[in-house]
N, C-alpha and C positions, 0 to 999 in steps of 0.2 A: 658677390664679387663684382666690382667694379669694371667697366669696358675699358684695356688698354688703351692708352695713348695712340699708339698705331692703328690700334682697330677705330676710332675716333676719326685719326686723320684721312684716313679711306671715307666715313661716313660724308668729311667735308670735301672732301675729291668730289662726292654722288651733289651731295646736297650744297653745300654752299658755292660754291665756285660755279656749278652748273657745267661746264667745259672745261676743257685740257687749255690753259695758254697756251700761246706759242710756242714751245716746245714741237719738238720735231720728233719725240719718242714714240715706236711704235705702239701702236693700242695692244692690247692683251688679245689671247687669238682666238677667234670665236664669233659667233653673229655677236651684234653689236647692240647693247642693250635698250637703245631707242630706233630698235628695229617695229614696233610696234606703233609709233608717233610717223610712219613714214608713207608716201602709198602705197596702196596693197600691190601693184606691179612691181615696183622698188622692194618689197619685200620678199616679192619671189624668186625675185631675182637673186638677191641677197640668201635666201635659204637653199637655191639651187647650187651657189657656191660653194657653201659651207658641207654640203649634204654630207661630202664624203670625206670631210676632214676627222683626225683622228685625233683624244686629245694626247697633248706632249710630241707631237709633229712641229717642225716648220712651217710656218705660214704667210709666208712673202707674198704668194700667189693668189692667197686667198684674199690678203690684205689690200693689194694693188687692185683688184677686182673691184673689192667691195667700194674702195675709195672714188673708183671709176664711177661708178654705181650712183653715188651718193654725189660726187663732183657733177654730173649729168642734171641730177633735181633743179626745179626752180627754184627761184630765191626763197620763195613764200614758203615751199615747202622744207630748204634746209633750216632755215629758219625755226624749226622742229627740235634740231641735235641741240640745241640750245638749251631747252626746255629739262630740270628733273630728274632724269626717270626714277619709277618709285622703287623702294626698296623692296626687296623679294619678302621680305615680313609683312609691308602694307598693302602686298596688292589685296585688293577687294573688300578693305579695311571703310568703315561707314565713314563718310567725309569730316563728320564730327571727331573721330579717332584720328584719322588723318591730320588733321586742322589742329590737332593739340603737339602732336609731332612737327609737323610744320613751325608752334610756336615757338617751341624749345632751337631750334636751328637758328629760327630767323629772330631772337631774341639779342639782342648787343647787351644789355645789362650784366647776362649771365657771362660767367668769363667761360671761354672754352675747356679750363681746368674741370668746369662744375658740368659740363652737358654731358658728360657720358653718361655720369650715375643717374643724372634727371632722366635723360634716353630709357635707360635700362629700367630705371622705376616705372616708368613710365610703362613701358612694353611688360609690366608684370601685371601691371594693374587694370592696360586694358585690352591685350591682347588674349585669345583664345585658341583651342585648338592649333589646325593647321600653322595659324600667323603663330602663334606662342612657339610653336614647335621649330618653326621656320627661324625665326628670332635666334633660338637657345644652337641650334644650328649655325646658325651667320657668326654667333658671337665666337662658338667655339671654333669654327674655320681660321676667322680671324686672328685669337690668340696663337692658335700656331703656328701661324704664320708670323705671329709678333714673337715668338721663341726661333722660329726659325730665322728671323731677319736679325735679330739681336745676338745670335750664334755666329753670324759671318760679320757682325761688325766688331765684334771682339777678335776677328782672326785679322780685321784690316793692320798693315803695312804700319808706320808713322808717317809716312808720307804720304798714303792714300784718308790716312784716318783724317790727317788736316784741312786736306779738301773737302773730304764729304763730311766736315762737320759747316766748311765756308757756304759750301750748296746747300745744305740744310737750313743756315741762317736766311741765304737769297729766298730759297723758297716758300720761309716762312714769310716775309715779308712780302712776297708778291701774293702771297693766299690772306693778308692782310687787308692790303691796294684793293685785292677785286672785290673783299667782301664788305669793302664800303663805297663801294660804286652803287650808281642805280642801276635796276635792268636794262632802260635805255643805253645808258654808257656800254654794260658788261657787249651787250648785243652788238653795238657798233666795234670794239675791239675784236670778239669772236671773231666776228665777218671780215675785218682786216688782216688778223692772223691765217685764217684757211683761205682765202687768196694769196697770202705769202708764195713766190716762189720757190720749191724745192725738189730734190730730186726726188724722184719717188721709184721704189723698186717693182712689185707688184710683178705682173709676170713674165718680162722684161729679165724680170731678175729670178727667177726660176726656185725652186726647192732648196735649202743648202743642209 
């Protein structure tokens, strides 16, 4: 069985783009997956925040914090959220395993139609254990949340359906733009975007 299209475009949210553009949406609520690339003080901090969140809560406050937290770091070290982070199938994957995943991502020949199934064949052939398990996990998460995301856009409006098919096109095209930039480039826009002025809630703005 083939990796949804949506389960796909998550994989390039992780892996190609590297970061959120500018976009002002908030992050999903939770320590933050390149909480491990960051210093270990910043970490702790970061996990004392979180310690007591619950999941399916509000998390304004937690998010304000953490932003605080991470807005605080040197340059050298933000310079980090930039970077990656691996996928919960690869971690501790032998860099050679790693290295062939990598290819498939960073591959332009391949059209993005063709890299799920490459992905998936891929993770059949050389993943194991835990990571294999880990893998057939991710993937199945993902699908139902691709039935569940495709369940509400059949109930959209005609009026909200034709927007969010115009933002669907912008944002295919801007995950186009990044994914042919170089690092340098990408890196110099990230660092312009999170200086962006914006309001930010955090705990200011309390629980709702």
């Amino acid at each position: 069985i083939m990796i949804s299209k949506v389960v796909f475009s998550i994989l390039l949210a992780i892996v190609a783009v590297q970061a959120k553009p500018g976009g002002r949406r908030s992050p999903p609520c939770g320590i933050p997956p390149f909480l491990d690339s960051l210093p270990e003080d910043a970490q702790e901090k970061i996990n004392d925040i979180w310690k007591d969140y619950k999941e399916g809560d509000k998390c304004y406050e937690e998010q304000g914090l953490t932003r605080e937290v991470i807005d605080a770091l040197p340059k050298e070290a933000r310079k980090n959220l930039h970077k990656r982070p691996t996928l919960p199938f690869l971690k501790g994957v032998p860099k050679e395993t790693l290295a062939k995943f990598e290819e498939i991502f960073k591959d332009k020949s391949i059209k993005w139609s063709e890299k799920p199934e490459k992905i998936e064949a891929l993770a059949e052939k050389e993943l194991t254990g835990d990571n294999l398990k880990k893998f057939k996990e991710f993937k199945e998460k993902k699908e139902k949340e691709d039935k569940e995301y495709k369940e509400k856009e059949t109930k959209l409006s005609e009026e909200a359906k034709k927007a969010h098919e115009k933002i669907e096109a912008l944002n295919k095209q801007k995950f186009e733009i990044l994914g042919d930039l170089s690092e340098k480039a990408k890196e110099e826009l990230f660092d312009l975007w999170r200086s962006r002025p914006h309001f930010r809630g955090g705990r200011h703005g309390g629980k709702h």
